[in-house]
N, C-alpha and C positions, 0 to 999 in steps of 0.2 A: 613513544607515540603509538595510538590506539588505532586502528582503522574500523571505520563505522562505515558500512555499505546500505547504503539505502536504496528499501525497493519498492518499484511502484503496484501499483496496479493494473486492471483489468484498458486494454488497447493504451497505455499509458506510457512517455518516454522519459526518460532523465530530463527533458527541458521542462517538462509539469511540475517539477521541483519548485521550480521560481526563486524567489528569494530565499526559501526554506535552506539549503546548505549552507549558505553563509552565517544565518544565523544560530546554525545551530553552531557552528564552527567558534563564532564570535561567544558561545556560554562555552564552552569542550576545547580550547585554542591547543593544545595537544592532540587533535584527533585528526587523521589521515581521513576525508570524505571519501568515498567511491560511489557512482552514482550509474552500475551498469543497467545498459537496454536487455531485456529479457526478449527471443527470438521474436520475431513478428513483428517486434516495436523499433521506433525513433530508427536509431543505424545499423540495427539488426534487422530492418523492414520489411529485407527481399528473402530472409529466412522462414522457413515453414516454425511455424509455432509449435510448441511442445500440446502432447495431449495430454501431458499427467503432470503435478505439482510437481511428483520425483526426477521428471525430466528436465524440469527447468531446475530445480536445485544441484543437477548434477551441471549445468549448464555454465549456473553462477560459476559451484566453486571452480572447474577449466577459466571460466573467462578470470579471475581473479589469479589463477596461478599464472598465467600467461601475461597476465598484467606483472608480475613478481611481486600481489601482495603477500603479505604473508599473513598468516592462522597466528591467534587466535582474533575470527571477524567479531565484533556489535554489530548487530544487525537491528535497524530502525525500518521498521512497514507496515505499506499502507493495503488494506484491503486484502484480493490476491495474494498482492506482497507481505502479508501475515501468513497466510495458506504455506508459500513457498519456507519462510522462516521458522514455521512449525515442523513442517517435516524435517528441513537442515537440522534443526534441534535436536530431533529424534531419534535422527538416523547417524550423526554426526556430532553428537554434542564438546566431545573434545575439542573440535575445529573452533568454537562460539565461547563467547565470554560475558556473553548477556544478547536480550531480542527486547526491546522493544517492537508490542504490536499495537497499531491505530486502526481502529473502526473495522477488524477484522469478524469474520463470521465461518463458523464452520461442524460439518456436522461431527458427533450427534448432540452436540450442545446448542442447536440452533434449527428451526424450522423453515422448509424453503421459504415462505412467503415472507420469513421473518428476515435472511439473511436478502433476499430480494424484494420489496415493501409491494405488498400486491396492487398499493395504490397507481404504483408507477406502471403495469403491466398494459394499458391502455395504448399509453403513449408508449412502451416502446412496443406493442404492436405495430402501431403507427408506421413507428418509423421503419420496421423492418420489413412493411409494403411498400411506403414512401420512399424511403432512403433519402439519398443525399448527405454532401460529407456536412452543408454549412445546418442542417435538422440536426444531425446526428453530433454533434459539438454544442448544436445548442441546446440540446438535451443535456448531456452532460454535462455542462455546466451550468443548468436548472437543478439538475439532480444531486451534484456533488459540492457546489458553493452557495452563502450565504452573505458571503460579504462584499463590502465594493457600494458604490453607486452606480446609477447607470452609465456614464460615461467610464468609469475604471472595468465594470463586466464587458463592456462593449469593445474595449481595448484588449483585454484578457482573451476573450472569444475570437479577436482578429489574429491573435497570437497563435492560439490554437489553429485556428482555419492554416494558419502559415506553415507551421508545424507534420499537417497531417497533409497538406499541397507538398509538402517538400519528401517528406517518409510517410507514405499513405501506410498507413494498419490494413490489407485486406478484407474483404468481410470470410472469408474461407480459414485466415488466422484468428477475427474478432471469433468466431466461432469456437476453432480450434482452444480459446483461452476459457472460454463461458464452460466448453465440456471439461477440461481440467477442474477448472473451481467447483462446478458442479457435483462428481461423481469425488474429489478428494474429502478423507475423512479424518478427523482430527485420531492421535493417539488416545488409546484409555486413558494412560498415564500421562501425568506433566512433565514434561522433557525437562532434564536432569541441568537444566539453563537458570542463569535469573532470568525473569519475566516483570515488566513494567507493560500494564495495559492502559491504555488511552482511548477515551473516546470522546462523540459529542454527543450531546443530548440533542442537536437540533441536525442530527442525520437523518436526510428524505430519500435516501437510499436502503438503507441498512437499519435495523431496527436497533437502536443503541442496547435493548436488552440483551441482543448475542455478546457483547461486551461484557456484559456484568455477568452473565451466564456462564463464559469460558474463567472469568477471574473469579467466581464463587468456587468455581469445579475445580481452578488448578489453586487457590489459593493463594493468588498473586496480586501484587499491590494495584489499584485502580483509579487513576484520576477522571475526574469527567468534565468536559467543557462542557459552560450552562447554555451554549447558544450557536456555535461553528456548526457548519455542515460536513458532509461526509468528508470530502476534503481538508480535512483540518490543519494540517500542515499550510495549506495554502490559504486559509480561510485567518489563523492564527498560528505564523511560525514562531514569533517569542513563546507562547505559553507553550507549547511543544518542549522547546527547546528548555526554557526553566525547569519544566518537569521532569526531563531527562537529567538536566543538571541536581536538580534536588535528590533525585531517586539514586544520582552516582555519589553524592554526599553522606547519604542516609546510607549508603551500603560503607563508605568507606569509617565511618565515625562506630559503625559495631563492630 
């Protein structure tokens, strides 16, 4: 049995998952899921947030050994949770048996306005006058899904609201996580891992070109979804999951 940890993103907890674990579970029916909260977030909520990607990667692997999983992890992530997977890679590559990364961005294969879309910089000014937890959810899920009608976004968004009433994210940790992603810098070199990149073309966060940019640089296989938003796991967990499944097929038949 393989254990696949999956990590999220930026103010994000293991319940943003959604259906996403099962289904990956349902193509991988051998794979151990783990789905830990990184400090600040979901049931980690009343911990001070790490300032650097290496701190939360040291974070992970303690919370995984105290879990008794055990090395060698897949690690499947989103955004952030690329950031944090790249440096594990780096630093650690023995512990890792492969990374898939989704919709990740990082420097210096990626420009700030590119890894943050300047279009959006308006509104989250906005909100960061304004505030409010139910703006601040409803942005994010402007910014990060495409899918759904309005009555399923409307359902999703109440879930959310539930979510962040129950383990609120601070704005002192939201910060603590922005300065992390911010200042962290990808290695020269492509970490000694397999790499499976993913992205979507219809990301209103993230400029889908940091995608193609890190898989031109390391080399590594790239699928693109024609339409999902930056969420894509949540947007479309089957095609995820397939492409993981294919990308584990494709390595085992060479």
């Amino acid at each position: 049995m393989s254990s696949w940890v999956l990590l999220r993103g930026l103010m994000r907890e293991q319940r943003h998952w959604g259906r996403f674990p099962g289904e990956l579970a349902g193509r991988l029916p051998d794979a151990h899921i783990v789905t830990p909260d990184l400090p600040g977030n979901g049931r980690r909520h009343a911990m001070r947030s790490a300032t650097s990607v290496a701190q939360m990667v040291e974070f992970c692997r303690a919370d995984l050994r105290a879990r008794g999983v055990q090395a060698p992890y897949s690690l499947l992530a989103l955004s952030l949770g690329g950031m944090v997977a790249v440096e594990w890679a780096s630093r650690y590559p023995q512990e890792l048996a492969r990374c898939v990364l989704i919709n990740t961005s990082m420097r210096p294969y990626s420009r700030f306005h590119q890894r943050l879309r300047w279009q959006n910089y308006p509104a989250i000014l906005k909100l960061m006058v304004r505030g409010g937890v139910q703006n601040q959810e409803r942005l994010i899920l402007r910014l990060t899904s495409r899918s759904g009608d309005a009555a399923e976004r409307a359902g999703l968004l109440a879930r959310w609201l539930d979510y962040q009433r129950e383990f609120p994210v601070t704005r002192a940790n939201a910060l603590r996580q922005l300065w992390s992603a911010a200042r962290f810098r990808a290695p020269a070199r492509k970490p000694a891992v397999p790499l499976l990149i993913l992205s979507s073309a219809g990301d209103q966060l993230v400029d889908p070109r940091c995608s193609a940019r890190l898989a031109h640089a390391w080399q590594a296989p790239h699928a693109i979804h024609p339409n999902a938003g930056h969420d894509l796991p949540l947007d479309d967990g089957p095609w995820v999951a397939q492409e993981v499944a294919k990308w584990l097929a494709s390595a085992e038949a060479r």
